[in-house]
N, C-alpha and C positions, 0 to 999 in steps of 0.2 A: 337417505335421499338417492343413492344410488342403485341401480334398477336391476344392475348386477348380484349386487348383496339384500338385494330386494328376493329378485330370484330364487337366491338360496334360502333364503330365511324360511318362503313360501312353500318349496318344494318340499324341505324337511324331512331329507333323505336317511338322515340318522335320529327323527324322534326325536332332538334336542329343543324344541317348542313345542310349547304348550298354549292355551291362554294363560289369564296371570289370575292369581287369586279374585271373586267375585266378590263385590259385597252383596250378601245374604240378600236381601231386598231384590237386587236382579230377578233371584232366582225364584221370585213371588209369580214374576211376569211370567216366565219359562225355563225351565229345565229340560230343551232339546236340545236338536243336533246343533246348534250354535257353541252351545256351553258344555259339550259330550268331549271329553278325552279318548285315548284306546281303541280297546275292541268294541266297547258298547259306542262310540261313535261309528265306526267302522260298520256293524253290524248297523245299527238307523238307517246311516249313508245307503247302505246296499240294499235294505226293506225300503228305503222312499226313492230311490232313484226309479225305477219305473212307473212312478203316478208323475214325476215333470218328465218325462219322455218325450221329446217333440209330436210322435201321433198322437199321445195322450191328448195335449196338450191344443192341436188344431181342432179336437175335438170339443172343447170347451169357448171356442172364438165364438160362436151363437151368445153364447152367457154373458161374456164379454161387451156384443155388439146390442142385448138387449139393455144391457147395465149405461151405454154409453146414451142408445137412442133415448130413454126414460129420464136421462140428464138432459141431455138437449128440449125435450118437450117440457121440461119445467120452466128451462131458461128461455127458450120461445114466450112459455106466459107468464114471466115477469118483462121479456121484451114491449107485451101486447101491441095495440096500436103504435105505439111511438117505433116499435119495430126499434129499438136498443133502449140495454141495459146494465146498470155497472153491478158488478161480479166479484166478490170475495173469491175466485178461485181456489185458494189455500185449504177453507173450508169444504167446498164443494167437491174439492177432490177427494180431502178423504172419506166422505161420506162415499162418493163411487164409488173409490178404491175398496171398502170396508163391504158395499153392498156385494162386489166381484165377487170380493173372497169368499164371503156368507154365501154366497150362490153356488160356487165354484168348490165348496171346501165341502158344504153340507147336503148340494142338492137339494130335495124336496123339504128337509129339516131346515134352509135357510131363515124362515122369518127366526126361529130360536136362536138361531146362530148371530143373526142382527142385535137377539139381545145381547147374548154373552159379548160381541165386541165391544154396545154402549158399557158393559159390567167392567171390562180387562180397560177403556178409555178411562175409567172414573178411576182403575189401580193403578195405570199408568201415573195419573197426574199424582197421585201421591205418592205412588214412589220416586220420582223425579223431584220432588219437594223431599220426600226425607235425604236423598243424595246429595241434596245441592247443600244441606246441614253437614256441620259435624259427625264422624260418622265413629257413636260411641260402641264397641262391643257390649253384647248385651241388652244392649236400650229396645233393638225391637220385639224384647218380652214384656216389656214393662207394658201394663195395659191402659197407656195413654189414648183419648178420643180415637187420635191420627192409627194407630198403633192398632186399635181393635175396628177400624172402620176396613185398615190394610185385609186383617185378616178375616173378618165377614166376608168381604167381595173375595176376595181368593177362594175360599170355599165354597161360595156360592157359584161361582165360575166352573169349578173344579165340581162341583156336584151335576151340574147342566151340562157338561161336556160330558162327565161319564155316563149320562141319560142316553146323552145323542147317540155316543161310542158303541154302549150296548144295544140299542135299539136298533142302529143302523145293523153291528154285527148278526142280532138274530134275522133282522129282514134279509139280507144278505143267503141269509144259509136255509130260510125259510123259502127263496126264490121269490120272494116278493120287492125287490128291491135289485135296480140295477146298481153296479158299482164303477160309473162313470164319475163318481164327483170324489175331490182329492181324497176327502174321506175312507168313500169306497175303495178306492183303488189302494190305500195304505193297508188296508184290512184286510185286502184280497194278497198284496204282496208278502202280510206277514205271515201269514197262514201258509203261502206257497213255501217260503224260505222256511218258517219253523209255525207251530199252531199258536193262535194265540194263548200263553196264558196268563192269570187274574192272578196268581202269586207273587209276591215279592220275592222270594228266590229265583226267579224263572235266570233259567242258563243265560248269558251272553249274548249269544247270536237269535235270542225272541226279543220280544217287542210286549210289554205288558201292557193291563188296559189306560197303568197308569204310565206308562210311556208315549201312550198314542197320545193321553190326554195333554200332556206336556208338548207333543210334537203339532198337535190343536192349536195351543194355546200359540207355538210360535209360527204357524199359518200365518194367522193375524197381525203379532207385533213387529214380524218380519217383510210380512208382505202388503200390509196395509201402509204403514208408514212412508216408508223408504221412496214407494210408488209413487205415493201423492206428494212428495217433493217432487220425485223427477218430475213428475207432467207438470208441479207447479211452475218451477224454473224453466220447460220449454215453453208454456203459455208467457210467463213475463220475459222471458227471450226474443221470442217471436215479435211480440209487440210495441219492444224496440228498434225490432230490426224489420220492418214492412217487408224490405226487396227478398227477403228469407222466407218472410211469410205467405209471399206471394208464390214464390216457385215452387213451396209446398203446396200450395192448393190446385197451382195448375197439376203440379204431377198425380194428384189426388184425383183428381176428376177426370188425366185422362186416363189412371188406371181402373179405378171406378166407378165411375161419372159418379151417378147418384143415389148409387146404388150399397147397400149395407155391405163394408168390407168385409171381403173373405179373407181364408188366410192365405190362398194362391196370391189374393192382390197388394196385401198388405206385406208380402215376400218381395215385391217387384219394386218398394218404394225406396228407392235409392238414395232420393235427397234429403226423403226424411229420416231416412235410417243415419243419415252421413250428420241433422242436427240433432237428432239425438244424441247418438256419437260425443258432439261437440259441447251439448249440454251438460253432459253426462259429465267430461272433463274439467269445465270451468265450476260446478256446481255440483260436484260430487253428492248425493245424499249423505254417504258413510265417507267423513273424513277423517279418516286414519284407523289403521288398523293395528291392535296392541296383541303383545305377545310376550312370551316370560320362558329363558332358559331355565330348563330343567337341571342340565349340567352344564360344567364349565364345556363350550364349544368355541370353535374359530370361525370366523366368518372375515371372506376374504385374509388380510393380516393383523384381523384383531381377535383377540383371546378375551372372551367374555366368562365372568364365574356363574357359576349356577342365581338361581330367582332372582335375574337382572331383566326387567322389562325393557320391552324393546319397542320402538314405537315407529308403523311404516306410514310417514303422512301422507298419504295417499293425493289430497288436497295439493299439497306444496309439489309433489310430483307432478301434478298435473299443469301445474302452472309455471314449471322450471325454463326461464328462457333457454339454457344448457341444452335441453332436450327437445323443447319446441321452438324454439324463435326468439326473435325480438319480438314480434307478436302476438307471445301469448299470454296476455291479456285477453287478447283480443277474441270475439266471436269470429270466427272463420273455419264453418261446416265444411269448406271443402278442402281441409288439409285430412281432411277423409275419405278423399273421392277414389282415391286406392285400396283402402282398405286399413284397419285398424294399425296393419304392423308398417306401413309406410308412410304413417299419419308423424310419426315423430324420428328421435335419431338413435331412438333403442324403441323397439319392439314390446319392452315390458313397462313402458314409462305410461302405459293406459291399462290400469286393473282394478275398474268402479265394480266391480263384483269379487274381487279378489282372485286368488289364482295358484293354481299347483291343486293340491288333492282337496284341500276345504274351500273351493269357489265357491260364490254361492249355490247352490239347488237350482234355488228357483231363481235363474237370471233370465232364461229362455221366457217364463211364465211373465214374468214383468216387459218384458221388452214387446213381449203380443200385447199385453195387457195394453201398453201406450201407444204404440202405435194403432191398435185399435181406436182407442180414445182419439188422437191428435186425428186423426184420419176422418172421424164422424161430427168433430169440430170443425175442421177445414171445411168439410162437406155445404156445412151452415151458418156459420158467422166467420165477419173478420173484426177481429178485434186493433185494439190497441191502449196503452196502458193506460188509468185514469189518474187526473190532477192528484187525485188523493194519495194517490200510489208512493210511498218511502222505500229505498231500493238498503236492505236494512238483512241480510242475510246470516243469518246466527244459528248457531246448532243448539239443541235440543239434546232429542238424541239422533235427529239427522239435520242435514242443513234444511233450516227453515226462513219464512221471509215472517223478521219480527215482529212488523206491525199489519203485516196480513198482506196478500197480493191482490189489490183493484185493479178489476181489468171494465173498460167500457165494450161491451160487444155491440153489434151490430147484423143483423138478422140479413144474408144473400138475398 
C-alpha cells in the first residue's frame, strides 16, 4: 500500500520481479508482451513501441471517430421518434471498443478481424469458467466437451491470425498495402530492428510470425476490455453526477462545437481529461497488479525470499484516505485540476496503467480511444442512469458492472 515500496517494486532496478507462475489456460488467450520475461520482453517492447507512438496514433482518431459516430447513429434509431432510449452501455461498449481495435489493428482485413474477436470472446468466456474451478494439473489434456471446444477456438483463432499476418506481410512488401494499421506498423518495425522470421529458433531480438500472432491475440484481450470498462464507469459516473456532465458538454461544444473531434481538440479538453483522471481512480479497470520474487530481495526494510508473490492493489491505492482525503470516496474531478502528480500526497499513489519500464503500451491509445468516444457522446445525448440500473461493480478480469449498466439517453 505504500507508494514508495510501490515505486520500487515497479522500477525493478535489480530484475528481482517477475510475474508469478500463469495457469496454462491464460496463455490460450495470449502469450505476449504482457506475459514476456527478459530479453524477449525487451526485444517485443522495443519492436511495438513505435506502432503506439503518439504521431502514429493521431493518425488513427479518423478510425476512432468513425467507430464512435456509427454508435451514435444506431442509438439515434432506437431513440426514434420518442427521441430517448434506455441503453445497456456495458454491452455497447465493448462491441465499439472491439470494432476500434478490428479497424485499428487490421485496417482493410478488419471485417476478419470482427471475426477472430467474436472467436477469442467465446475462449474468453471459458477460460474464465475453467479458472474460476479448481485448478487440477494436467486436466486441460483431458479431452472433456469444455476442454476440446478451448482447443478448437484457439486454433482456429491462431489459424485466422496467421492468414491475416502473412497476407498483410506479402501486401506490405508487394507495395500494395499501406502499413498505417497496428498490424502494419508491427511488421514494418520488426523487419526494420531484425527480418521477420517463420522459425521457431529465430534469435531473441526477432519477432516470429508466431509471435506477432500472440502480440494479435493481446491487441484485443488487452485493449478491448479494459477500454470498455473505462468508458463504462465514465458514462454511469457521469449520470450521476449531471453538474459534471454538464461542464463536460459545455467544454465539448465549445472546443468542437459540432463538429467530428480531432486530436488537436480532443488535446485541449481539460475537464474531461481531469473526469477521466478521476474515474480512472475510483474504478480502476485493472485492480491490482501481481508479481513474484525471483530472489530473496529487500524492499524498503523488509527482506523477502525468493517465489513470494507480491500483490500491488492498485484499487485500495486509489482510494487511501492517507493519500487522497477524507474524500476519497468521493467523485471529485478536480483534485485533478493540476495535474496527475498534485492530484494526491504522493505523486505515485495514481498508476491505472502501471508504471516504471512495463506500463502499459497502449495507455496513450485507450485514453484517445475515450475521450474520442465521451466527446461524440456529449456532442449528442444527455443521459442519466435508468431505474433499472444496480450500482454492483465486480471484477472479471476487469472491474465490471454485474448486472450490466442502464443508462436512459436522451437525443440534444
Amino acid at each position: 500500500m505504500d507508494p514508495e515500496l510501490v515505486k520500487e517494486v515497479l522500477s525493478n532496478k535489480l530484475g528481482h520481479f517477475q510475474k508469478p507462475s500463469l495457469n496454462p489456460l491464460i496463455l490460450i488467450l495470449t502469450n505476449g508482451l504482457t506475459t514476456l520475461e527478459g530479453e524477449k520482453w525487451a526485444a517485443h517492447r522495443r519492436i511495438m513501441s513505435p506502432a503506439f507512438h503518439l504521431e502514429k496514433l493521431k493518425g488513427m482518431v479518423p478510425v476512432f471517430t468513425d467507430s464512435c459516430m456509427m454508435l451514435v447513429d444506431r442509438w439515434n434509431k432506437l431513440a426514434g421518434t420518442q427521441r430517448t432510449c434506455e441503453i445497456d452501455v456495458w454491452t455497447e461498449f465493448q462491441d465499439l471498443t472491439g470494432d476500434i481495435i478490428s479497424r485499428t489493428a487490421f485496417g482493410s482485413s478488419y471485417e476478419e478481424g470482427k471475426k477472430i474477436l467474436k472467436l477469442q470472446k467465446e475462449l474468453q468466456v471459458l477460460v474464465m469458467e475453467a479458472m474460476q474451478t479448481l485448478y487440477i494439473p494436467g486436466f486441460r489434456f483431458i479431452p472433456t466437451r469444455k476442454n476440446r471446444s478451448r482447443n478448437r477456438l484457439n486454433k482456429t483463432i491462431t489459424s485466422m491470425l496467421r492468414t491475416l499476418v502473412e497476407n498483410k506481410d506479402r501486401a506490405i512488401t508487394a507495395g500494395e498495402s499501406r502499413n498505417d494499421d497496428l498490424l502494419g506498423l508491427l511488421l514494418q518495425s520488426s523487419k526494420q530492428i531484425n527480418p521477420i522470421n517463420n522459425s521457431s529458433g529465430a534469435h531473441s531480438n526477432q519477432m516470429t510470425v508466431e509471435d506477432i500472432i500472440e502480440e494479435c491475440k493481446l491487441f484485443y484481450l488487452a485493449g478491448h476490455e479494459t477500454t470498455s470498462s473505462w468508458l463504462t464507469w465514465i458514462i454511469v459516473v457521469l449520470a450521476m453526477h449531471q453538474d459534471w456532465q454538464e461542464k463536460a458538454r459545455e467544454e465539448v461544444l465549445r472546443v468542437c462545437g459540432n463538429n467530428i473531434p480531432s486530436f488537436e481538440g480532443i488535446s485541449c479538453l481539460k475537464i474531461v481529461t481531469m473526469i477521466l483522471y478521476e474515474v480512472q481512480r475510483l474504478y480502476s479497470p485493472v485492480i491490482a497488479l501481481y508479481l513474484q520474487t525471483s530472489k530473496e530481495t529487500e524492499i524498503g526494510d523488509i527482506i523477502i525470499p525468493a517465489a513470494v508473490d507480491i500483490t500491488l492493489p492498485l484499487l485500495h491505492i486509489h482510494h487511501d484516505p492517507a493519500l487522497w482525503g477524507d474524500d476519497a470516496e468521493e467523485f471529485k474531478p478536480e483534485r485533478f485540476s493540476e495535474g496527475v502528480a498534485k492530484a494526491s500526497k504522493d505523486k505515485l499513489a495514481f498508476f491505472p496503467f502501471g508504471w516504471g519500464p512495463r506500463m502499459c503500451i497502449g495507455n496513450h491509445f485507450a485514453t484517445i480511444e475515450v475521450k474520442v468516444a465521451l466527446a461524440v457522446i456529449l456532442q449528442n445525448f444527455s443521459f442519466e442512469l435508468s431505474p433499472s440500473y444496480t450500482h454492483a461493480p465486480h471484477t472479471v478480469m476487469t472491474l465490471q458492472p454485474q448486472h450490466g449498466a442502464q443508462i436512459t439517453f436522451n437525443q440534444l
